[in-house]
C-alpha positions in Angstrom: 105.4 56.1 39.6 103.4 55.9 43.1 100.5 53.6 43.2 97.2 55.6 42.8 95.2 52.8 45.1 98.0 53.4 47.6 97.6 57.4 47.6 93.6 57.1 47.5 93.5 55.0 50.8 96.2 56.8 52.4 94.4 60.0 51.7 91.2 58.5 53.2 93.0 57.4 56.0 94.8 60.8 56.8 91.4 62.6 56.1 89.3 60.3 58.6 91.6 61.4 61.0 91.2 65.4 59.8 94.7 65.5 58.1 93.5 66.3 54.3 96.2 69.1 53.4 98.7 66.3 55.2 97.5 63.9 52.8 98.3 66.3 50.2 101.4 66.7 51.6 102.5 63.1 51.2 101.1 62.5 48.3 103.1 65.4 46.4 106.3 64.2 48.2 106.1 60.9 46.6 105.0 61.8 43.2 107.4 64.5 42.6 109.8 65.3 44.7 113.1 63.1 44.5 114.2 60.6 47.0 117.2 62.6 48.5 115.6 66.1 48.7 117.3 67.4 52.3 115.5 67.7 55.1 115.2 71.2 55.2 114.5 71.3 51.5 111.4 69.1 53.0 110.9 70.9 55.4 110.6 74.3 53.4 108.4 72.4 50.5 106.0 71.3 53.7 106.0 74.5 54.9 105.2 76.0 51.2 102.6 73.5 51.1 100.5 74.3 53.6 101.0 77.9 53.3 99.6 77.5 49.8 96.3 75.5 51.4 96.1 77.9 54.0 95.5 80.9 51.6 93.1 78.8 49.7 91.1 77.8 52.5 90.9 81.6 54.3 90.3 83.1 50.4 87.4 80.8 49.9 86.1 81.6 53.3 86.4 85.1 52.4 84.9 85.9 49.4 81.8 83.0 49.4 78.9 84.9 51.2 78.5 82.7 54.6 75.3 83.8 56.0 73.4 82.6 52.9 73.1 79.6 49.8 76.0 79.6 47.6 75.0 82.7 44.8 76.2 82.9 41.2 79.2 85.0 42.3 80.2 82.5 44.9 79.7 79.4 42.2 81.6 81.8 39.8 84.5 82.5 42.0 84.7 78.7 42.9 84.9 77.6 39.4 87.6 79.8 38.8 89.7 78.0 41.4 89.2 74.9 40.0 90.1 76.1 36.6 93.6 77.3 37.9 94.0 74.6 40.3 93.2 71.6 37.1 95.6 73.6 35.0 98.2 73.9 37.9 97.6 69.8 37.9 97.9 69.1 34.4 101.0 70.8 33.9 102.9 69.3 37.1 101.9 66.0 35.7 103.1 66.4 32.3 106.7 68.0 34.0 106.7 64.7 36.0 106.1 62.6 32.8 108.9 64.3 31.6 106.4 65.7 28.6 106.5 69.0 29.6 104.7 71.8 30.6 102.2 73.8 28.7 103.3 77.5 28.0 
């Protein structure tokens, strides 16, 4: 298991220097993915990665009303992320506990 402490400063670190989805990035590759993936597997799971902050980023910029206070729709919509992305969470940590995932 990776040392939490580690990952928290590191993502700090990487964020001060405006590389939060990179931060993401490394912390995913040492929690879960094994020590000899290939490079290109890496490469693809990087790519994957970022493609999958990407859409998050340009969605919530989309749909949340920019020219105005957050409204119920917007806090709505933004709660509904983080349900999906918690559940998302809790089941890749119970795979890497080797619990399982939820059906």
């Amino acid at each position: 298991m990776v040392d939490r402490a580690y990952l928290e400063r590191l993502s700090r670190e990487l964020t001060d220097e405006g590389k939060l989805i990179e931060a993401g990035w490394v912390g995913l590759r040492l929690a879960a993915i094994p020590e000899g993936a290939s490079k290109t597997q890496l490469q693809e799971m990087r790519k994957a990665f970022f493609a999958g902050a990407q859409h998050l980023f340009s969605s919530i910029m989309t749909i949340l009303d920019g020219d105005r206070e957050p409204t119920a729709d917007d806090l709505r919509r933004m709660n509904l992320i983080d349900v999906e992305l918690r559940s998302f969470a809790h089941d890749l940590e119970r795979e890497i506990s080797g619990t399982g995932a939820r059906q």
